[in-house]
C-alpha positions as CSV (number, residue, x, y, z in Angstrom):
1,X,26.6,19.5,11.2
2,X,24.7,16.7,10.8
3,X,24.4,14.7,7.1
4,X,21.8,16.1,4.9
5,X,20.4,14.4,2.4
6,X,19.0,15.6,-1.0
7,X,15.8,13.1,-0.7
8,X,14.7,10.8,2.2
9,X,12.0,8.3,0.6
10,X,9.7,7.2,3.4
11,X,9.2,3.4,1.9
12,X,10.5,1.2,-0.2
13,X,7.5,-0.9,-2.1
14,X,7.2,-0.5,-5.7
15,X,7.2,3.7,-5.6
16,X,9.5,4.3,-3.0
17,X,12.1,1.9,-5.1
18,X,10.9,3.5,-8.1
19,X,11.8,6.9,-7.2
20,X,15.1,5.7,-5.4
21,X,16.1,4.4,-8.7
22,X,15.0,7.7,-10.7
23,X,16.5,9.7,-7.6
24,X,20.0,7.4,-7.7
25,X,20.1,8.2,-11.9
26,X,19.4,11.9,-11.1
27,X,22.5,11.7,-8.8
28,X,20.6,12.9,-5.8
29,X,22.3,12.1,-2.4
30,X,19.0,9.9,-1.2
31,X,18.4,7.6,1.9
32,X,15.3,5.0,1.8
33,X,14.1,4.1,4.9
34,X,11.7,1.1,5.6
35,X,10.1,-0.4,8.6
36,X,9.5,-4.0,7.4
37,X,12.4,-6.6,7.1
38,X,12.1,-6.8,2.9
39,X,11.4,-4.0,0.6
40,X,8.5,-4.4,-2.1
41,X,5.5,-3.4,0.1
42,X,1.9,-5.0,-1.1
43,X,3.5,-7.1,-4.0
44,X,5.6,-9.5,-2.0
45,X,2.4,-11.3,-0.8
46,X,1.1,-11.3,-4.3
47,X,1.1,-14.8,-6.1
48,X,1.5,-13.6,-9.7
49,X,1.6,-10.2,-11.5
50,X,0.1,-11.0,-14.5
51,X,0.0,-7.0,-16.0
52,X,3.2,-5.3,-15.4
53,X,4.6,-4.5,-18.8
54,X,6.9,-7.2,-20.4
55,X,7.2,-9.2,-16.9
56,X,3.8,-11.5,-17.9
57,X,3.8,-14.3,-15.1
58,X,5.9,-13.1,-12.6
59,X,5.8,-13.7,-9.1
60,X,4.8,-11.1,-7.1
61,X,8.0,-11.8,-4.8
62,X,10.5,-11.8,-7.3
63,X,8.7,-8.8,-9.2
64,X,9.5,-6.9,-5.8
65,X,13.2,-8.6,-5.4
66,X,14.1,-7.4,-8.7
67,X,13.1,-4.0,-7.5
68,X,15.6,-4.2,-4.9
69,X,18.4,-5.5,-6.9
70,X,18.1,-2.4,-9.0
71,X,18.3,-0.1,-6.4
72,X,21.3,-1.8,-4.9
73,X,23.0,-2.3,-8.0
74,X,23.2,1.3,-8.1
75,X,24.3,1.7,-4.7
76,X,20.8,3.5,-3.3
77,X,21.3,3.2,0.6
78,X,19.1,1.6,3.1
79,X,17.8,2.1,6.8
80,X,15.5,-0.1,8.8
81,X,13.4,2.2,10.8
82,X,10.1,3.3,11.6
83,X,9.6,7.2,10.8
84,X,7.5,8.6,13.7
85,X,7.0,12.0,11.8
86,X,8.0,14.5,9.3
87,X,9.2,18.1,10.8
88,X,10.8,21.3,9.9
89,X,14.3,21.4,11.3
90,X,15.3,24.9,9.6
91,X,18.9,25.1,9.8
92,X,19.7,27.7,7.1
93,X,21.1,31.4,8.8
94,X,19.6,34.4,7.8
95,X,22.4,35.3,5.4
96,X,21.7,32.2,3.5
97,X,17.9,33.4,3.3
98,X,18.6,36.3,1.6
99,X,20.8,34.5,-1.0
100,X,18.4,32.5,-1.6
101,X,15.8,35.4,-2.0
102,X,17.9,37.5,-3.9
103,X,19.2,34.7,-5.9
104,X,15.1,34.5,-7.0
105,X,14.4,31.2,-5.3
106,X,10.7,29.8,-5.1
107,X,11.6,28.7,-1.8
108,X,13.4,29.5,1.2
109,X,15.9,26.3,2.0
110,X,13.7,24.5,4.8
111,X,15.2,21.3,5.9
112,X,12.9,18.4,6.6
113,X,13.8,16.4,9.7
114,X,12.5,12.9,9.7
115,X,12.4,11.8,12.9
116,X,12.4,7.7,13.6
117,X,12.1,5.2,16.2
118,X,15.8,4.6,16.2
119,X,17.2,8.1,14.6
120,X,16.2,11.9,13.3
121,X,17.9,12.1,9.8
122,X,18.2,15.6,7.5
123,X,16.7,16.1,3.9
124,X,16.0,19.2,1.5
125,X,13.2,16.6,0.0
126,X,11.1,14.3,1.4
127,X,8.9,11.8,-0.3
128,X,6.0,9.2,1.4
129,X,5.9,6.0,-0.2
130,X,4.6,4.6,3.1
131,X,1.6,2.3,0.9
132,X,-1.1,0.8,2.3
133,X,-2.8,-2.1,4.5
134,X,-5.0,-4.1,4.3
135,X,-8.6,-3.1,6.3
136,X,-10.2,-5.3,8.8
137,X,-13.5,-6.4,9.5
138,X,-13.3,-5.6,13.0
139,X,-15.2,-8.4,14.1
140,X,-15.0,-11.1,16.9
141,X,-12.3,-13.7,16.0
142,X,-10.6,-12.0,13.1
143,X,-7.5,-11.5,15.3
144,X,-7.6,-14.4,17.1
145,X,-7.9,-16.7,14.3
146,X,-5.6,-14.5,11.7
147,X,-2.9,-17.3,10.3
148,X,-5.4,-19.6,11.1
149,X,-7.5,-19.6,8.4
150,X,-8.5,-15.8,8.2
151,X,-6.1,-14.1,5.7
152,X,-6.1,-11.2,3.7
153,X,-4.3,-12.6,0.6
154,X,-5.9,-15.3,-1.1
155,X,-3.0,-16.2,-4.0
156,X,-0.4,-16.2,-0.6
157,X,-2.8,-18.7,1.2
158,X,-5.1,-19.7,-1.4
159,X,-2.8,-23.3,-1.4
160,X,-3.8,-24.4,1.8
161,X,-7.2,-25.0,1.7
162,X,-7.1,-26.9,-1.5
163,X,-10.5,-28.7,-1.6
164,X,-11.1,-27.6,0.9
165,X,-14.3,-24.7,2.0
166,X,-13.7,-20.9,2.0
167,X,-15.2,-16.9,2.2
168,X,-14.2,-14.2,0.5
169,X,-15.9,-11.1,2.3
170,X,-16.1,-8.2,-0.1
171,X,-17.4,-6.8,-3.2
172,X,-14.4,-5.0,-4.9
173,X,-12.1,-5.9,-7.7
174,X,-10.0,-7.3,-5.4
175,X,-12.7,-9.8,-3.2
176,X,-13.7,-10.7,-7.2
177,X,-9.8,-11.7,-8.1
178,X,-9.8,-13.5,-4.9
179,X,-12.6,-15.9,-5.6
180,X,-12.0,-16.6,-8.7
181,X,-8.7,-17.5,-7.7
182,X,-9.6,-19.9,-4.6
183,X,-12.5,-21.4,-7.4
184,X,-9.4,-23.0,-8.6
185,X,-8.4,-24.9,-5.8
186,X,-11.1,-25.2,-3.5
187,X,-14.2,-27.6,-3.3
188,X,-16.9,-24.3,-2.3
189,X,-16.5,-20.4,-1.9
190,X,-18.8,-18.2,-0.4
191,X,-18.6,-15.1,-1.5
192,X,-20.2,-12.4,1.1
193,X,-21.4,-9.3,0.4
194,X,-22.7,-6.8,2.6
195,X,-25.1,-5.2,-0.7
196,X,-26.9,-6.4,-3.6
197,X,-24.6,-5.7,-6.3
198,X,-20.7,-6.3,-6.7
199,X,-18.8,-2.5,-6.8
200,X,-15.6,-4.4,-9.1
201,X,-15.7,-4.8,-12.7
202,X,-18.0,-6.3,-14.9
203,X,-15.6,-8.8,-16.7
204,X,-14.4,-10.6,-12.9
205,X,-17.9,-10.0,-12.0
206,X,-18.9,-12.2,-15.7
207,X,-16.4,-14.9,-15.1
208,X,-17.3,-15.6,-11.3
209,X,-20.8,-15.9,-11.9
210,X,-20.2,-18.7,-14.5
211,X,-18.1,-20.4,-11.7
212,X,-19.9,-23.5,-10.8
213,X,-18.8,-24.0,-7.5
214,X,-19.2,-20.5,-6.1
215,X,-22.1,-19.0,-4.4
216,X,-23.0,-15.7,-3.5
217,X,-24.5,-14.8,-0.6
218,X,-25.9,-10.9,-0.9
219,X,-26.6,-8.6,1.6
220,X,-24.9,-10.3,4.4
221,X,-22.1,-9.1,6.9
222,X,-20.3,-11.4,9.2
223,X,-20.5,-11.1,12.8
224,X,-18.0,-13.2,14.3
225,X,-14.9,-16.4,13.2
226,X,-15.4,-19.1,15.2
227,X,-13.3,-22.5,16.1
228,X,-11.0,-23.7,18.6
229,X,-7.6,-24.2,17.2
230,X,-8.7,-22.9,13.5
231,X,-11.8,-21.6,11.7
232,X,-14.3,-24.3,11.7
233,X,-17.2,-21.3,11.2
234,X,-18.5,-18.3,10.2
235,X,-21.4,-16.7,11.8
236,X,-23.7,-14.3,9.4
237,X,-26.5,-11.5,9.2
238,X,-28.5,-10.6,6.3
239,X,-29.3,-7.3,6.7
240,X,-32.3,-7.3,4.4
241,X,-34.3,-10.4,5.9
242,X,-33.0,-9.8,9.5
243,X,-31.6,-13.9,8.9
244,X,-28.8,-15.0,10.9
245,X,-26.9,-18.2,10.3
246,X,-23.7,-20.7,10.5
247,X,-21.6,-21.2,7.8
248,X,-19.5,-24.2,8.0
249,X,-16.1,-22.8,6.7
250,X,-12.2,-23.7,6.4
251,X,-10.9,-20.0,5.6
252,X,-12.0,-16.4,5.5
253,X,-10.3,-14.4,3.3
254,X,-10.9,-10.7,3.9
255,X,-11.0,-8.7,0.7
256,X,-12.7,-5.8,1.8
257,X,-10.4,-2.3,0.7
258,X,-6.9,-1.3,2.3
259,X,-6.2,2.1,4.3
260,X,-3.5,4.0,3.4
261,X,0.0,4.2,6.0
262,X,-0.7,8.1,7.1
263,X,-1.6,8.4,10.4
264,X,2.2,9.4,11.1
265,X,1.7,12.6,8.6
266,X,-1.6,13.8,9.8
267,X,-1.1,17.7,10.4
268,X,2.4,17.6,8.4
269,X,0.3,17.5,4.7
270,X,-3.3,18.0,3.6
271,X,-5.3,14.3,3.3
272,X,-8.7,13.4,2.2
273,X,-11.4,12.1,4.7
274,X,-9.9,8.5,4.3
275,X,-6.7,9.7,5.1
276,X,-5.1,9.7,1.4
277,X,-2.0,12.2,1.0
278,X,-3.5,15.0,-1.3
279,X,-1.0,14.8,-4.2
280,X,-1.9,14.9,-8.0
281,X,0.3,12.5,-10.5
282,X,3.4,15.2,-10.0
283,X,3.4,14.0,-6.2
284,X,2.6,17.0,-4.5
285,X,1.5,18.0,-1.4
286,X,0.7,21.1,-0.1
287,X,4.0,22.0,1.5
288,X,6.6,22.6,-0.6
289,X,9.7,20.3,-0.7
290,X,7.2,17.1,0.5
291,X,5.6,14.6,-1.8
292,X,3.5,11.9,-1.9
293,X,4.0,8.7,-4.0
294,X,1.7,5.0,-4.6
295,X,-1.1,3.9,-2.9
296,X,-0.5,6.1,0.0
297,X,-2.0,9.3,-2.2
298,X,-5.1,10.4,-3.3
299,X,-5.2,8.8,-7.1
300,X,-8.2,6.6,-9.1
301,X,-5.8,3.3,-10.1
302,X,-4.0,1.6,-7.2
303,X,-1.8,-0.6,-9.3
304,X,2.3,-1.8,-9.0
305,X,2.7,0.0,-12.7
306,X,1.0,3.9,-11.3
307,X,3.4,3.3,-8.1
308,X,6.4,2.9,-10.2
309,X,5.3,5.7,-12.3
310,X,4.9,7.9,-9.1
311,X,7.7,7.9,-8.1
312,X,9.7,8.7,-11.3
313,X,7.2,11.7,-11.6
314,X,7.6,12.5,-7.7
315,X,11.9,12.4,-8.6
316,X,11.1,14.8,-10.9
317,X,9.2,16.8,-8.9
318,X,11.8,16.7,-6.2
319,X,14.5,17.8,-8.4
320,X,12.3,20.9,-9.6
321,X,11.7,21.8,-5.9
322,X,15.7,21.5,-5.2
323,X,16.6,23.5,-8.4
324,X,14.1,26.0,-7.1
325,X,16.2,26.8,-3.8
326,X,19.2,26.5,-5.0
């Protein structure tokens, strides 16, 4: 018979090494899988975490290396893949059914069979730790001229347009950090959003406005990037005065929400219109023995501290489920 696992995590950014490290502790036989050449998700392209608890300063990099370390250091295993879907692959007889049901099990032992690009692997336990991405603007140019001057993280690209004139398209907490941050370096930043207030918090919104070399441009959308070789403009709409116009620019960052990794699960768990896993802070979902974990689920605070936490609570949750059907 094939190797089963205890736990497959689906991810390994922040919660998906969180819980492999809670899951390793709990001596659970557990596989991570991740499609992307490093693990640490989101906070590899972050310049400085500034609010994880007694790590003030630290690079967003080595906050997600350290991570890593710690799962290897206690000998989690790794595979690089891409997980296609989640399945049922119900491989208990009927004999161990009625063991299980006469033993008083919540649960009948189901075995989840997570099926990859490269290879279908076994687990009693799955948890999605699959994160999030960052959304696009859908707009002419914006995949022509991405690594070009249109980016999506401002403290990973911020550097090189020092003095130089950028946008920051979005009204978030997130568009807010971003221009701020590029205030720092850069001669001008637009900021451009598409309403007439900012939807992130008052104090970023307090300390942009005092920025002297920021400008705000309200109720405007951008149509298209423009250039040859590079962003050399950006073309605009106000939506109130029917205005369009040319901005000379140097970069576009695009700050303007993320969309959670799902599509993969749709039909395997319940998910909200936007395509959040339905889990609550115990990580789960509405099928037994599969949980949710990070910004992939359905939670108010999107932060690398609530990811780390979701996974030690999914671990927990996990080992519930497993003590259940035993």
């Amino acid at each position: 018979m094939e190797q089963i696992y205890d736990l497959i995590i689906i991810g390994s950014g922040p919660a998906g090494l969180g819980a492999a490290i809670y899951a390793k502790r709990a001596e659970l036989k557990t596989l991570v899988i991740e499609r992307e050449m490093m693990s640490g998700g989101q906070v590899l392209t972050t310049y400085e975490v500034d609010n994880y608890a007694g790590l003030p300063g630290i690079g967003g990099f080595d906050l997600g290396m350290k991570f890593r370390e710690h799962a290897d250091k206690l000998g989690v295993e790794f595979a690089k893949d891409t997980v296609l879907k989640i399945e049922d692959a119900d491989l208990a007889d009927e004999n161990e059914v009625l063991e299980a049901a006469e033993a008083g099990a919540e649960h009948a032992p189901v075995i989840r069979q997570v099926v990859g690009k490269k290879e279908t692997r076994l687990a009693k336990a799955v948890i999605i730790a699959s994160g999030a991405h960052h959304r696009k603007l859908g707009i002419p140019g914006e995949a022509e001229f991405t690594g070009k001057g249109v980016s999506y993280c401002a403290t990973c690209d911020g550097a090189f347009f020092r003095k130089k004139i950028t946008a920051v398209v979005g009204g978030g907490d997130v568009a807010l950090e971003d221009a701020i941050f590029l205030a720092r370096l850069c001669e001008r930043v637009y900021v451009i959003h598409r309403r007439d207030e900012f939807r992130g918090a008052k104090s970023l919104q307090k300390r942009l406005m005092e920025l002297p070399n920021v400008e705000i441009l309200w109720d405007t959308v951008p149509e298209e990037i423009c250039g040859a070789e590079k962003v050399e403009t950006l073309k605009l709409f106000n939506k109130k005065t029917g205005e369009k116009r040319e901005l000379a620019v140097d970069g576009v960052f695009v700050a303007v929400g993320i969309t959670p990794n799902s599509e993969e699960f749709k039909g395997s768990v319940d998910m909200d219109p936007a395509g959040y896993i339905v889990a609550g802070e115990a990580g789960k979902t509405n099928v037994p023995g599969i949980f949710a974990a990070g910004d992939v689920r359905t939670k108010a605070l999107r932060q690398i501290v609530t990811a780390v936490a979701d996974g030690a609570n999914c671990v927990a949750s996990v080992e519930q489920y497993l003590y259940s059907i035993e």
